[in-house]
C-alpha positions as CSV (number, residue, x, y, z in Angstrom):
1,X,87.7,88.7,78.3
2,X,90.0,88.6,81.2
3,X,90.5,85.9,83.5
4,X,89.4,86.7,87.6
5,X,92.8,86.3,88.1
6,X,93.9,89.1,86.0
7,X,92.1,91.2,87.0
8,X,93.0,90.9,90.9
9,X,94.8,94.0,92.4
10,X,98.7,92.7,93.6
11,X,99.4,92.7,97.2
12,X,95.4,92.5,97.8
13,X,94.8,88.8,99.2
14,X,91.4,87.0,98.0
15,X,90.4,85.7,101.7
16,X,89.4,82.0,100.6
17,X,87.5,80.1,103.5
18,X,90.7,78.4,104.2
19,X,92.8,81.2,104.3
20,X,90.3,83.6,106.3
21,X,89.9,80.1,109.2
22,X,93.5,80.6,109.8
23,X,93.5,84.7,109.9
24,X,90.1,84.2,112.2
25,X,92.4,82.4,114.8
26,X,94.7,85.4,115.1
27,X,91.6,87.5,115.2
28,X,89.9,85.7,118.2
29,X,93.1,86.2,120.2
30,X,93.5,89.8,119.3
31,X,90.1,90.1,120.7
32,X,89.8,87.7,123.4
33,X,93.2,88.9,125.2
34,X,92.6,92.6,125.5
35,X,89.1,92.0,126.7
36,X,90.8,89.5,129.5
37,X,92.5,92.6,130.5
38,X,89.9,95.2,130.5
39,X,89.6,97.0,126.7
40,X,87.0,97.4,125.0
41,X,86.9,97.7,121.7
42,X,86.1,100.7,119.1
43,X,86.1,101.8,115.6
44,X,87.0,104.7,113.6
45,X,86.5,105.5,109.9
46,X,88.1,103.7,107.0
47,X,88.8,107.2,105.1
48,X,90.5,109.8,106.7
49,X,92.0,113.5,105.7
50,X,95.4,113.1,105.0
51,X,96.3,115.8,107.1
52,X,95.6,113.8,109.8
53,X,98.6,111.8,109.0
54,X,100.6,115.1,107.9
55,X,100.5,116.6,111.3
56,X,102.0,113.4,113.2
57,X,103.1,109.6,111.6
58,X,105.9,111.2,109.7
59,X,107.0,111.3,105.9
60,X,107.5,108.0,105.5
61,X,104.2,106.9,106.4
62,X,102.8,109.2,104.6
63,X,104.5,108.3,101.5
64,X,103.0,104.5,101.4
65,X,99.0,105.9,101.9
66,X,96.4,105.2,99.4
67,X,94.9,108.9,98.8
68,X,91.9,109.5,97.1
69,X,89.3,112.9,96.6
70,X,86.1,113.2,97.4
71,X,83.5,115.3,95.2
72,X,84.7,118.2,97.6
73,X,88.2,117.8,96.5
74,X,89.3,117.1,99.8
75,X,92.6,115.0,100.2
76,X,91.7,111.7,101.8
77,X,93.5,108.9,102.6
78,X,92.7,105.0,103.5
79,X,93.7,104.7,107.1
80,X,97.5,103.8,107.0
81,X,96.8,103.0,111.0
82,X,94.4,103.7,113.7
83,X,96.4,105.5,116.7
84,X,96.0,109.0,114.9
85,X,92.1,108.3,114.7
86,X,92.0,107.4,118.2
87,X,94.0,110.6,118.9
88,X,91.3,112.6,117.0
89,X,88.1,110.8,118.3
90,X,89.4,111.1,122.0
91,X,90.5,114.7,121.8
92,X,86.3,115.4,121.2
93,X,84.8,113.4,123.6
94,X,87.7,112.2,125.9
95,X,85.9,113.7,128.9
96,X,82.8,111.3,128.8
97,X,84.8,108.0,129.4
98,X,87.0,107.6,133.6
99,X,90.7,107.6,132.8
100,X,92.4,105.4,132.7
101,X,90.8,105.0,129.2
102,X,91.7,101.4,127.8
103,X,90.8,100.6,124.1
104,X,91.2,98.3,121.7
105,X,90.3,98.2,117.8
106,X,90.4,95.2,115.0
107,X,90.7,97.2,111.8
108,X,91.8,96.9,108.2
109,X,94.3,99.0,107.0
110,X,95.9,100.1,103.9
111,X,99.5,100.3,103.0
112,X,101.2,101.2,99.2
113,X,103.9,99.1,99.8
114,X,106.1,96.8,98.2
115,X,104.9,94.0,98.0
116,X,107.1,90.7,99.7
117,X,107.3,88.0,102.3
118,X,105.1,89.4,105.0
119,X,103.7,92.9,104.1
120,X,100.8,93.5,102.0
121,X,98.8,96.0,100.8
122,X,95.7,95.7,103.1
123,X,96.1,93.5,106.2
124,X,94.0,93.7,109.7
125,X,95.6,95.5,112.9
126,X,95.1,95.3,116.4
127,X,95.6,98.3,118.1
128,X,95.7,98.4,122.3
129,X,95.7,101.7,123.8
130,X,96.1,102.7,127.3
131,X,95.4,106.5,127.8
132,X,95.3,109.0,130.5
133,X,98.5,107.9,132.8
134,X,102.0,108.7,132.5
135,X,102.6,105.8,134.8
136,X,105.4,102.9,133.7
137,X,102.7,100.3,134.4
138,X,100.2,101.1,131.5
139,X,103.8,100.7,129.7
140,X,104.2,97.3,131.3
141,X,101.0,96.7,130.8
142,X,100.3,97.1,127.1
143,X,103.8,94.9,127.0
144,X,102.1,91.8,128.4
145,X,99.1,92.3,126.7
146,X,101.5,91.9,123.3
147,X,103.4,89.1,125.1
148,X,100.1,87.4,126.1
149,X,98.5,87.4,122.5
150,X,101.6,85.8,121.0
151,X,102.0,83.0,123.8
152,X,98.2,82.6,123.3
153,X,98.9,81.5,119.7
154,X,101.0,78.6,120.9
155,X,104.7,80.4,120.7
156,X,106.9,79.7,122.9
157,X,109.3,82.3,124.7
158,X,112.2,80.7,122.7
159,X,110.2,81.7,119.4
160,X,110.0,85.8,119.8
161,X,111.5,88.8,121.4
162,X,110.1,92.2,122.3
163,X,112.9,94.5,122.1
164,X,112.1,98.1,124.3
165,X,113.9,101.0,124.5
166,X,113.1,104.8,125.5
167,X,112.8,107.6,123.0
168,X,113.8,110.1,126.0
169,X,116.9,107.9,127.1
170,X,118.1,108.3,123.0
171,X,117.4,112.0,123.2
172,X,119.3,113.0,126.1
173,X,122.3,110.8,124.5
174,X,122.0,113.0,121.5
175,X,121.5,115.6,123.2
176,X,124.4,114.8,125.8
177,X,126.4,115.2,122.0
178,X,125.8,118.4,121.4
179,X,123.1,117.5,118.8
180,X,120.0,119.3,117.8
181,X,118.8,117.6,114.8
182,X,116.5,114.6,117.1
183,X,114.4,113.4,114.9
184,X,116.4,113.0,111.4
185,X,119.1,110.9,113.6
186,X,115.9,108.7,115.3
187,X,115.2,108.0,111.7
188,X,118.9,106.9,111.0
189,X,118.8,104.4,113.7
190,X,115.3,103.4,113.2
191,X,117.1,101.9,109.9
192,X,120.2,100.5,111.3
193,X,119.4,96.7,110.4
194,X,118.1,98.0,107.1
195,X,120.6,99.9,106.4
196,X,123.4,96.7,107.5
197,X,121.4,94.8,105.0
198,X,121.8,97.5,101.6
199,X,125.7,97.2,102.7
200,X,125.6,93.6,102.4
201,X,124.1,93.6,99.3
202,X,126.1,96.5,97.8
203,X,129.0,94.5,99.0
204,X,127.6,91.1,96.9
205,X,127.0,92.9,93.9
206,X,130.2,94.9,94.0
207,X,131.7,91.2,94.5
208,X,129.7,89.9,91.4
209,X,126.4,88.0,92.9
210,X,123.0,89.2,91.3
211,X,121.1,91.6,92.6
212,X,118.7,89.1,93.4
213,X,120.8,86.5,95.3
214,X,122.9,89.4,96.7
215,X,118.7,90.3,98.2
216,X,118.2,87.1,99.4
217,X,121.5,86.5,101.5
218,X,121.7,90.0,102.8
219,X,118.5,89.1,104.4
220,X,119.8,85.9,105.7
221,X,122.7,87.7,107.2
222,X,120.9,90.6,108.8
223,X,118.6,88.3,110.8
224,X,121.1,86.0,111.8
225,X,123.5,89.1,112.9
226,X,120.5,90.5,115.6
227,X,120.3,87.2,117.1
228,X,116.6,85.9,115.7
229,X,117.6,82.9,114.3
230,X,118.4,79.6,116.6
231,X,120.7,78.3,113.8
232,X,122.9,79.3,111.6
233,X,121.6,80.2,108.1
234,X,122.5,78.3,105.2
235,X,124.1,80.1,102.7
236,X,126.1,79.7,98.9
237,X,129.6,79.0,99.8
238,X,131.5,81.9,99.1
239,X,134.7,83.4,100.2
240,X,133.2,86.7,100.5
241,X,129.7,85.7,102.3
242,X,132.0,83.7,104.5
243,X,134.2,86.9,105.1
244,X,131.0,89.6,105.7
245,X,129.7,87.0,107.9
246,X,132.5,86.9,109.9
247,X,132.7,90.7,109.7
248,X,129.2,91.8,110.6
249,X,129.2,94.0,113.2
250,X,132.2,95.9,112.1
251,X,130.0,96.2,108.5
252,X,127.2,97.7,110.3
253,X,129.3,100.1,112.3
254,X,130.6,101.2,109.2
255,X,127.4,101.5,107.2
256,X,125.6,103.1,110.2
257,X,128.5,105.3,110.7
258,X,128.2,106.4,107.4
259,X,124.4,107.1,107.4
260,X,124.7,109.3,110.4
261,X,127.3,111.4,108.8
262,X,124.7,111.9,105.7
263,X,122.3,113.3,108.2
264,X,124.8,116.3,109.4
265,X,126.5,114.3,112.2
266,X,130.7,114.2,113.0
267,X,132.6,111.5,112.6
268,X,132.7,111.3,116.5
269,X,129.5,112.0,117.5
270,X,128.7,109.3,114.9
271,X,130.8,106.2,116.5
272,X,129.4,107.4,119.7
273,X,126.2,106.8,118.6
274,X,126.8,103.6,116.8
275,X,128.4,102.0,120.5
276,X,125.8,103.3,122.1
277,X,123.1,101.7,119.8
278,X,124.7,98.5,120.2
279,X,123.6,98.3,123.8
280,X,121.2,95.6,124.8
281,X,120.6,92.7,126.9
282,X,118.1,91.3,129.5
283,X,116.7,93.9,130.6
284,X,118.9,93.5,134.1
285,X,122.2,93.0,131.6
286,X,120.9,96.2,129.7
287,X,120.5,98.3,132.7
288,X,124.3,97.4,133.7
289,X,125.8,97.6,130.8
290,X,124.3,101.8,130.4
291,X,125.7,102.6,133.9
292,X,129.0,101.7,133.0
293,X,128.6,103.5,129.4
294,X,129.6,107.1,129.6
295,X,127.0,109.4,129.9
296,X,126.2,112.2,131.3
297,X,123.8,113.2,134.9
298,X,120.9,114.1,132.2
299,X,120.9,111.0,130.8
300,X,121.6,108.7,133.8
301,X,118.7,110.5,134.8
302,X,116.2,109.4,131.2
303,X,117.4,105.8,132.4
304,X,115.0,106.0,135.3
305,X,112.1,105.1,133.2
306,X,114.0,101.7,131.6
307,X,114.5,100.8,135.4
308,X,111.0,100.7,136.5
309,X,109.8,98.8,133.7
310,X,112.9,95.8,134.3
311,X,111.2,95.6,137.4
312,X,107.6,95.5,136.5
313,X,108.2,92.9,133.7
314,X,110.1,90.7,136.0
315,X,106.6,90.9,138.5
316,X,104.7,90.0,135.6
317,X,107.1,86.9,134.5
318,X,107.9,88.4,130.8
319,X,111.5,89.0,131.2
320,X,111.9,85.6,129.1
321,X,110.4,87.2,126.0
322,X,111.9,91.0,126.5
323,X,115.2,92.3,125.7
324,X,116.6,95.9,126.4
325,X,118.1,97.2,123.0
326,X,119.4,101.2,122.6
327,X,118.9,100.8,118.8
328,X,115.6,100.5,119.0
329,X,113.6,103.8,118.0
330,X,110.5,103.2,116.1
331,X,110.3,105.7,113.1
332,X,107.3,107.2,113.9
333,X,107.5,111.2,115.0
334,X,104.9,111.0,117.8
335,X,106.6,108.7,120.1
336,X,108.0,110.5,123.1
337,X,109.1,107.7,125.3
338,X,109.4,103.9,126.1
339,X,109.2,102.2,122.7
340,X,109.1,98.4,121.5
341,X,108.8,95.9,119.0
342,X,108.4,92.1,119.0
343,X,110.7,89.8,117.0
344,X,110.6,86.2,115.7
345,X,113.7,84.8,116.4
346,X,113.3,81.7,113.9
347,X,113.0,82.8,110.5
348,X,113.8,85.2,107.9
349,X,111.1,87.5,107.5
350,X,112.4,91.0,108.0
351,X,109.7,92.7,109.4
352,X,108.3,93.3,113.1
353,X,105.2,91.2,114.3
354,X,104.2,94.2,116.2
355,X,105.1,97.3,117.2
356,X,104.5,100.4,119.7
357,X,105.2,102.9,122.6
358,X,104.5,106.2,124.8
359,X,102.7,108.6,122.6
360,X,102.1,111.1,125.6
361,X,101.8,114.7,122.9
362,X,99.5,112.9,120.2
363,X,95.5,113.9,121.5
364,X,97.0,117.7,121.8
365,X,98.0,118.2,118.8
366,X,93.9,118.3,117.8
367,X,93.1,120.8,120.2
368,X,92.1,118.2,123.2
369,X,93.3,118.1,126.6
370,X,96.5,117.0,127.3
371,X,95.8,112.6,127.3
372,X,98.7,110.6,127.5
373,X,99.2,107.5,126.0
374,X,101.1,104.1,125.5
375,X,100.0,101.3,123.0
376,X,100.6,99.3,119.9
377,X,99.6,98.4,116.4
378,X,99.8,94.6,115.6
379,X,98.9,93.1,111.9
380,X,98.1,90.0,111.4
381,X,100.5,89.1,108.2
382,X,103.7,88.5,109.5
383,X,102.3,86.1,112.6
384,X,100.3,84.5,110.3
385,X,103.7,83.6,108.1
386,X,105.5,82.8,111.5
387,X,102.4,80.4,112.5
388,X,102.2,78.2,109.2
389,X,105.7,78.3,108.9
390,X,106.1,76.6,112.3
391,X,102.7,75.1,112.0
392,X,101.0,76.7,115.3
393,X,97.5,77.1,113.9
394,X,95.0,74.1,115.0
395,X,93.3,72.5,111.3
396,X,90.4,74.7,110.8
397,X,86.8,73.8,112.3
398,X,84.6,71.7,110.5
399,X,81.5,73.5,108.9
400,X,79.2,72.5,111.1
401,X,78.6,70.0,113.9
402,X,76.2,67.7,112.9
403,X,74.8,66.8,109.5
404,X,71.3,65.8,108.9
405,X,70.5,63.5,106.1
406,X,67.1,61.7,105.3
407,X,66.9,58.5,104.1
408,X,63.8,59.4,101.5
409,X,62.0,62.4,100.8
410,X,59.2,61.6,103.1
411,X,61.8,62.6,105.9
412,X,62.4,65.8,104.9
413,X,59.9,67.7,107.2
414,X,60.9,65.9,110.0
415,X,64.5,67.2,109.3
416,X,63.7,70.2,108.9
417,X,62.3,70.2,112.2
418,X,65.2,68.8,113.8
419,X,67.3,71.2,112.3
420,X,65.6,74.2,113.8
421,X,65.4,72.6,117.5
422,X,69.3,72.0,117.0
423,X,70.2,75.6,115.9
424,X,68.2,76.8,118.8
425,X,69.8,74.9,121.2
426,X,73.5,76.1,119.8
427,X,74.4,73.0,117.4
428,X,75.5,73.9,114.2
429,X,73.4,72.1,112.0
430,X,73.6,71.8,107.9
431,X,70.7,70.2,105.9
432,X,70.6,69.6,102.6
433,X,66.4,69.7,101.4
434,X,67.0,67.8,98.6
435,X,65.9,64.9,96.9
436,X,69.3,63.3,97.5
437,X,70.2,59.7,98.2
438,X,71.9,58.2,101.2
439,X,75.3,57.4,100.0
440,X,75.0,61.3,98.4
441,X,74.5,63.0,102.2
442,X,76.9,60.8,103.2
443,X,79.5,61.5,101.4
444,X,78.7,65.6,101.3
445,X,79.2,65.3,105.2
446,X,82.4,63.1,104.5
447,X,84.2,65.7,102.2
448,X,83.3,68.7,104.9
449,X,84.4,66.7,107.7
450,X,81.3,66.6,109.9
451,X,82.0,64.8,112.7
452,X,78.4,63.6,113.2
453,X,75.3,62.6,110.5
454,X,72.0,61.9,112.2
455,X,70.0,59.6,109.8
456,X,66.3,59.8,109.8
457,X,64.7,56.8,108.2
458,X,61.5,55.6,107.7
459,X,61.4,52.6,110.8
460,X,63.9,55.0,113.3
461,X,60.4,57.3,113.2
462,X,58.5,54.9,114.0
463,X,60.7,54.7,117.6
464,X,60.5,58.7,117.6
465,X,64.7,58.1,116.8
466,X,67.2,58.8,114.4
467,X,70.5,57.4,113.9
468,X,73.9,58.9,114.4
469,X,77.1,58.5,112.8
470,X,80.0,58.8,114.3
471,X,81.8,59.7,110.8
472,X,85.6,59.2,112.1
473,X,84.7,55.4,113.2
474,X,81.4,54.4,111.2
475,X,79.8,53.3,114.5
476,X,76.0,53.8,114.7
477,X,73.8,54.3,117.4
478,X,70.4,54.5,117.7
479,X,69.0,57.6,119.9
480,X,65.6,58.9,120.8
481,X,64.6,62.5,119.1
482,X,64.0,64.1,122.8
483,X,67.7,63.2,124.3
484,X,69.5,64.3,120.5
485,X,70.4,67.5,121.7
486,X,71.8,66.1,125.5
487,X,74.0,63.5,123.3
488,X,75.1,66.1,120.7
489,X,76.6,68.0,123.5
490,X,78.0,64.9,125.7
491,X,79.7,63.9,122.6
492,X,81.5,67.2,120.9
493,X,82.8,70.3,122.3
494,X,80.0,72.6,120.8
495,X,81.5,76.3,120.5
């Protein structure tokens, strides 16, 4: 017979107690700060048709969903992400709810993915949505919301970034080239830090490291090239790490150079593009640094948008933890304008903590009225990496706030009856009915780190008190039965 173990499906976690404490903390601030700013919260259906994803995420997406049948043979899918759902639910009933319309949703979704250092297969995401305004401050908005949950979890501004850009500001460049092909080149430089990292490790391999060290420094490199890490990484010494470190952003100009040409673009188009995606700064150094790029009225013009938003971010006090940056595109085809992504800038791990933007086409598509929108999808795996790596997350709650233990079996009653008082009145109470010594309740509250034990003897009755134990300093005090719940309270912060 196979072992529990074995028979566990990879890249699925088992959510131990300990484990799902620490994912719960991330969970009450995706809930609690979106509700501090007005959301409210929805759901939408785990299954969905596959179509739904078809019509809008893109191939790639679509490429990592877990797709099932139903008895109809209809081609379902486990929700990838939540944004299309909204789309779909909102363009049926979107004229029931005063615009604008601002949602939120905590939801499990599913990803076929390779499994690695922050992505799984099934994770939870926080989607905030903002719908029914074209406006740059629902952009600015859903911005601080991001930048509010992150600070929330005790980061720092020195700890992330949320890198923006505007699809319509990368479209008019292309354009401005004499391009038509928009979306295959969005793609290319959706990739451009992926693809600087499969040039490193073609590179290392062509130089003679494994494939698997050749992995592991490429990723190293790559981080350290887009400015995430405060220190320099610490690498095998090597002649030619030493030499493609010193060399990176020629490397990437080459690799993304080459990439662009695959997709149907000239060689000069191509190293237009690549200086252009290499644009970014504070958001006041970004907006400088485009007006003296070369571009034409169209796209001086698609800068407008980028403008605004410096402006509003530096009114809301965010401009510490957002940076302007022209590579970034998100891959995802239903974006139509500003776009973003928050960054760690402290670690390895090569994926975004979050990611969104302007989605202003997305209800139409399903036959609704015209609803624009802005928002993003956040999962909880890579913060949760970030957070233990840099140990952020408080030790998890105790069980329980008090413990009651009686002294003999003729106590049990009575503790029963204190236990019911103290749940009503909000104390989390356990009580063990059993036939269990002193020394045994004792030491069950010790292991689960209760704070308190309230001791109900035999001559403490007789006073209509109990004892309680302060089980950090072994003091004991004596307290009558009608002021327990008043000292409970005076004594711990009850949730």
């Amino acid at each position: 017979m196979k072992r529990g173990k074995d028979l566990a499906v990879g890249g699925f976690r088992d959510f131990y107690p300990e484990l799902y404490q620490r994912i719960d903390r991330i969970l009450q601030a995706f809930r609690q700060i979106p509700k501090m700013f007005g959301y409210i919260e929805y759901e939408c259906p785990t299954v969905e048709p596959l179509e739904l994803y078809e019509l809008k995420s893109g191939p790639s997406l679509v490429e990592e969903t877990f797709k099932v049948t139903d008895r109809k043979k209809r081609e379902l899918v486990l929700r990838p992400e939540t944004t299309p759902s909204l789309a779909r639910m909102l363009a049926a009933q979107q004229q029931y709810y005063p615009r604008p319309i601002r949602w939120f949703s905590i939801s499990r979704v599913f990803r076929d993915e390779t499994q690695q250092r922050g992505r799984v297969k099934e994770f939870w995401q926080l989607n905030v949505d903002i719908l029914g305004t074209e406006d740059i401050a629902a952009d600015a908005e859903v911005i601080n919301v991001l930048a509010a949950i992150i600070l929330s979890l005790n980061f720092t501004p020195a700890d992330f970034v949320i890198r923006i850009n505007d699809r319509r500001l990368v479209q008019s460049f292309i354009e401005s080239l004499g391009l038509t092909n928009y979306i295959d080149i969005i793609r290319v430089l959706d990739r451009r830090e992926k693809i600087l990292q499969e040039a490193i490790v073609d590179q290392l391999i062509k130089g003679g490291t494994s494939a698997k060290k050749a992995e592991e420094v490429a990723l190293k490199l790559r981080h350290f090239f887009i400015g995430k890490q405060k220190e320099e990484p610490k690498l095998p010494r090597s002649k030619l790490i030493d030499t493609l470190k010193a060399n990176l952003p020629q490397l990437q100009s080459k690799a993304l150079i080459k990439a662009l040409r695959k997709a149907g673009v000239d060689l000069q188009a191509a190293e237009q593009l690549t200086e252009f995606s290499a644009i970014r700064g504070t958001p006041k150094e970004f907006i400088q640094k485009m007006e003296q790029f070369s571009l034409d009225t169209a796209t001086q013009k698609a800068l407008d948008p980028l403008r605004q938003l410096a402006t509003q971010l530096e009114d809301l006090g965010i401009t510490d933890v957002c940076e302007f940056d022209a590579g970034i595109a998100r891959g995802l085809d239903y974006y139509t304008g500003i776009v973003f992504e928050a960054w760690d800038r402290s670690s390895g791990l090569p994926r975004a903590i979050a990611g969104g933007g302007r989605y202003d086409d997305l209800v139409g598509i399903f036959e609704g009225q015209r609803l624009p929108g802005t928002g993003f999808g956040f999962g909880e795996t890579v913060i949760l990496e970030l957070a233990e790596e840099m140990n952020l997350l408080p030790p998890p709650d105790p069980p329980a706030d008090v413990y009651l233990a009686a002294v003999t079996k003729k106590q049990l009653r009575t503790c029963r009856e204190i236990a019911s008082q103290l749940r009503t009145e909000g104390i989390r109470t356990i009580f063990n009915g059993f036939s269990w010594s002193l020394t045994k309740h004792l030491d069950d509250a010790g292991k689960r780190q209760i704070p308190l034990v309230i001791i109900v003897g035999p001559r403490e009755l007789e006073e209509k008190s109990v004892n309680v134990r302060d089980m950090k300093t072994g003091e004991e005090k004596p307290i009558k039965i009608t002021k327990l719940t008043e000292f409970i309270k005076k004594v711990l912060p009850i949730h």
